[in-house]
N, C-alpha and C positions, 0 to 999 in steps of 0.2 A: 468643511473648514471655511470660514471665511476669508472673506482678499483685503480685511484692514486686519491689521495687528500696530498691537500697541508698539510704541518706538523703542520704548526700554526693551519691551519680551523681545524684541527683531534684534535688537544691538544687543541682549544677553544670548541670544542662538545662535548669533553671527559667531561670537565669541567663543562658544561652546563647540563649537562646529568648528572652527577653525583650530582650538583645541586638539580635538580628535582627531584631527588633518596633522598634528606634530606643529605647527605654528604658535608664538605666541600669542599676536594680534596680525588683522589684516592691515594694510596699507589703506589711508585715505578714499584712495581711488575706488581700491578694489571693495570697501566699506560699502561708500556710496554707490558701486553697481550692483551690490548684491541687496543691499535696505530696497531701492527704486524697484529692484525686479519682485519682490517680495510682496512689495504693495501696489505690484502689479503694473505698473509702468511699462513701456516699451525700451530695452537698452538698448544701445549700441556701445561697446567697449573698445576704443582704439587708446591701447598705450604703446610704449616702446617694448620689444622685443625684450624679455628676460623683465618682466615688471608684473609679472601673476596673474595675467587676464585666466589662463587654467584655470589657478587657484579659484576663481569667481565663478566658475561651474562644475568645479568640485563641490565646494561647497552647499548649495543650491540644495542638495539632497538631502544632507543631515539638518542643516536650516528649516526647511518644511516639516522634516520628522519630529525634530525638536522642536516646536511652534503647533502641530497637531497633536501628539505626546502633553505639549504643558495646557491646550484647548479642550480636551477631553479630560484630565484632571481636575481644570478648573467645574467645567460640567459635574462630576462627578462630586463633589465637594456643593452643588448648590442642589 
């Protein structure tokens, strides 16, 4: 798997992923810590208490798999 992904595929896995988690969409925040960790950045997440820092490493797992999943289709397809 590669460590650049496109920013649409990252924000449509994010999406999808956060989906399967029972969420509509994430939060700003929790957007922007999970796109940076994605494309490999170092995080650090401090929000207030009851603001979904969780939800940011819940996610993280189906994000990957959805992102490996739609990079071997693409392979597959060329």
């Amino acid at each position: 798997m590669s460590s650049v992904f496109d920013r649409d595929d990252v924000n449509k896995a994010i999406a999808l992923a956060a989906s399967c988690l029972g969420y509509v969409q994430l939060r700003p925040e929790q957007m922007k810590a999970v796109r940076e960790f994605v494309h490999a950045s170092d995080v650090f997440v401090s929000l207030p208490t009851g603001s979904g820092k969780s939800l940011c490493y819940a996610v993280l797992p189906a994000v990957f798999d959805i992102l490996r999943h739609s990079e071997s289709s693409a392979a597959m397809v060329i």
